[in-house]
N, C-alpha and C positions, 0 to 999 in steps of 0.2 A: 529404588530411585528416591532423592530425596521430594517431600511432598512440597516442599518450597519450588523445585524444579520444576515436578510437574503441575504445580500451578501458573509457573510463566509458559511454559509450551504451549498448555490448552488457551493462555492469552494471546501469544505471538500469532500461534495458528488460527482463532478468531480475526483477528483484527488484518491478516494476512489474505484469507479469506474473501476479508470482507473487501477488499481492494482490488481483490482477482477480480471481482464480479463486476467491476466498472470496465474491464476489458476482457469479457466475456466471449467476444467475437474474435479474439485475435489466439493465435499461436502458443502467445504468453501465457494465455489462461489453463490451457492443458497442460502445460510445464511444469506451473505454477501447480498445479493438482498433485499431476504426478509426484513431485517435491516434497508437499505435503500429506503422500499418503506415504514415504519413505522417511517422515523425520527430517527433513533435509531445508530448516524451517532458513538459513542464511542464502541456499540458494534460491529458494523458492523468493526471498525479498530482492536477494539479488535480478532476477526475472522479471520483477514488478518494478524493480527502479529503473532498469533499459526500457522496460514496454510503455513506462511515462513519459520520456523521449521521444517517443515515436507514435504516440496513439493522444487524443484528445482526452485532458484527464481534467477533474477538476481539483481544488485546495484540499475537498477533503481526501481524496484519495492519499495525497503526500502526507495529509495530516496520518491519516490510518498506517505508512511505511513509518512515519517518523516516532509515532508510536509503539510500535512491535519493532525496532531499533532500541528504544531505549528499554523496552523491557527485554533484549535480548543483549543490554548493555554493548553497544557499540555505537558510540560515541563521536565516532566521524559522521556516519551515516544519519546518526540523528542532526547532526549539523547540514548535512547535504539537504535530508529532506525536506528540514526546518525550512532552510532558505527556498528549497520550490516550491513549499508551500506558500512561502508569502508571496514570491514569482506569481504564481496560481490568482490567487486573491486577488491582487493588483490587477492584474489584467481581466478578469471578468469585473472587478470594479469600473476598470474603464470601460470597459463595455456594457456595464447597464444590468447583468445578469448576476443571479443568485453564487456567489463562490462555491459552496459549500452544496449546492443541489447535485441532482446528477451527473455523471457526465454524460458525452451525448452517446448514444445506443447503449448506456447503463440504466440500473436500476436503483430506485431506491431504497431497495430494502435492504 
């Protein structure tokens, strides 16, 4: 495989990863694993952009999808998340809270 590839995989999967684990508690997150231990790095984003919908997420979380979008070069998707991300933002702005912190029953690591 070329080594260019497998340097955006091991990044997709990072940063993929790292989104699961702000819905750690939900259904998604096991999918989301399962997905990721199959190679299946589109479904497994796929998974995390439905379980943002439905589960309390913050800016960065969409930041992190909008990210491993573009380094899995697909180009809608970073448009999609781009804009929840700032969705995200704005509304914990109005609310007085950190954008970018946890989200709630996630971690910050």
């Amino acid at each position: 495989m070329n080594e260019r590839l497998i340097k955006q995989w091991a990044i997709s999967e990072k940063l993929l990863s790292e989104a699961a684990l702000q819905v750690k508690d939900s259904e998604a997150f096991t999918e989301c694993m399962e997905f990721l231990s199959h190679n299946e790095l589109g479904l497994a984003l796929e998974t995390l952009g439905a379980e943002g919908e439905h589960h309390q997420v913050n800016a960065e979380y969409w930041h992190l999808l909008k990210k491993a979008a573009e380094v899995m070069g697909l180009k809608e998707e970073v448009k999609e998340f781009r804009r929840k991300r700032l969705l995200a933002h704005t509304s914990a702005v109005q609310q007085g809270i950190q954008a970018d912190g946890p989200a709630s029953g996630g971690s910050a690591a």
